[in-house]
Every structure is written in C-alpha cells, then in structure tokens.
RODO-2510 file (C-alpha; in nm, 4 decimals, decimal comma):
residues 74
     n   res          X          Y          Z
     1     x     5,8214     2,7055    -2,8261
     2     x     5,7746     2,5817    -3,1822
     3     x     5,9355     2,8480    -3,3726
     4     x     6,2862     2,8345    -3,3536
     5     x     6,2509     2,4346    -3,3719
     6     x     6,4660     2,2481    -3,6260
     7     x     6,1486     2,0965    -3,8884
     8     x     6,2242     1,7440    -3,7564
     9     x     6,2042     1,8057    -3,3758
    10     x     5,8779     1,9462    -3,4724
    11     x     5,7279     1,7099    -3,6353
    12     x     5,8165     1,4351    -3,3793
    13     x     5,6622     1,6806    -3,1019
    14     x     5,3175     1,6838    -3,3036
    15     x     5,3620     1,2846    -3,4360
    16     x     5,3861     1,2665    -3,0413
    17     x     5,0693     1,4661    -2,9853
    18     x     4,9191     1,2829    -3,2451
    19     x     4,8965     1,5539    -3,4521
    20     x     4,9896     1,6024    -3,8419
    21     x     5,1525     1,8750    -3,9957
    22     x     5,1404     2,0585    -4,3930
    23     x     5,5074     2,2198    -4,4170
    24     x     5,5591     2,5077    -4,6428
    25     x     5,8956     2,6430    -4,7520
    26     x     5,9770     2,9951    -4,7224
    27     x     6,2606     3,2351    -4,7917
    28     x     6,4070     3,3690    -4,4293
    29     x     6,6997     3,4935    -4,2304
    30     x     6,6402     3,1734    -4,0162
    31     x     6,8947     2,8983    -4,0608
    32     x     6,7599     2,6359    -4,3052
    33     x     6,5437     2,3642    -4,1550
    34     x     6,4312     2,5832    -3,9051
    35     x     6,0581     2,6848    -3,7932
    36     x     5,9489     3,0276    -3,8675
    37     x     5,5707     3,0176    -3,8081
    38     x     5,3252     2,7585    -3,7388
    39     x     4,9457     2,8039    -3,7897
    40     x     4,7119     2,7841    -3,5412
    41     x     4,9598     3,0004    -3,2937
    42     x     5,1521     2,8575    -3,0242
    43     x     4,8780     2,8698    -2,6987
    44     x     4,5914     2,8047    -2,9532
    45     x     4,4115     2,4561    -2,9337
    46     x     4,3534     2,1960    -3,1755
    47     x     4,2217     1,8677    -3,1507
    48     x     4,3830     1,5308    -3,1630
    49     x     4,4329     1,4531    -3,5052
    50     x     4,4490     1,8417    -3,6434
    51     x     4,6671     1,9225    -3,8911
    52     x     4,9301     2,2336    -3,7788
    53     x     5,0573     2,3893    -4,0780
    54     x     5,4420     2,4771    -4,0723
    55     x     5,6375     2,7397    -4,2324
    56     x     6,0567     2,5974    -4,2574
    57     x     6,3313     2,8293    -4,3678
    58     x     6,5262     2,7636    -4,6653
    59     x     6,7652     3,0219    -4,5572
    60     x     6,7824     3,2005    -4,8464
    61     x     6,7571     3,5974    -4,8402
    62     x     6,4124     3,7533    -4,8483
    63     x     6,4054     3,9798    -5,1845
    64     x     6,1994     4,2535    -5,3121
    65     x     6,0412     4,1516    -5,6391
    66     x     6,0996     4,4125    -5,9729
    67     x     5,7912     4,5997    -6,0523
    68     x     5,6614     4,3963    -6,2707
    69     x     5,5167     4,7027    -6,4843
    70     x     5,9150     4,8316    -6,5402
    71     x     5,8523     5,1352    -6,3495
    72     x     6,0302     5,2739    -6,0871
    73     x     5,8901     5,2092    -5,7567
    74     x     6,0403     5,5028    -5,5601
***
C-alpha cells in the first residue's frame, strides 16, 4: 500500500506508526513526489522506532548512461 503513496502521505503514515523514514530520490516514470519502493517490503516487520527507507520519484526519464570507455555497446 506504500508504493504508489504521494512522499508526504507516507511519511505521516510512519510519523503515525512512530516510525522514521531516510528518503532517496530517484529517476522514474512515476509522477514526482510519488513512492516507488520502500525498504524493508510492504508485509515485512519493523519495530517501533525503525527507520523505513523511501525511494520518491523525481519524474524524470530513466536513461542509459554512455559507455564510459567510448565504445559501442551493441
């Protein structure tokens, strides 16, 4: 139920759980501001006062990076 959250419904669910949270930034199809992946899984447990760390899109494209040796990679 997490993923697919907007970042601040989130973290009020775990501030109401009393749980804190390390939120990470990522490129993704996702709108920005929304959850992509949180760490331990949904369905895992954690105790009161565990820290769930949170992946957010910025909703920019994923890329492939060049090679950074200049070759081709095909």
């Amino acid at each position: 139920m997490a993923v697919g959250l907007a970042e601040e419904e989130l973290r009020n669910a775990l501030t109401r759980r009393g749980l804190g949270w390390e939120i990470v930034y990522v490129a993704a199809t996702e709108p920005p501001g929304t959850v992509v992946t949180v760490d331990p899984a949904e369905g895992e447990r954690i105790e009161t006062g565990g820290v769930v760390k949170v992946s957010v899109s910025t909703g920019e494209p994923v890329t492939a990076s060049p090679d950074p040796t200049g070759g081709d990679t095909d």
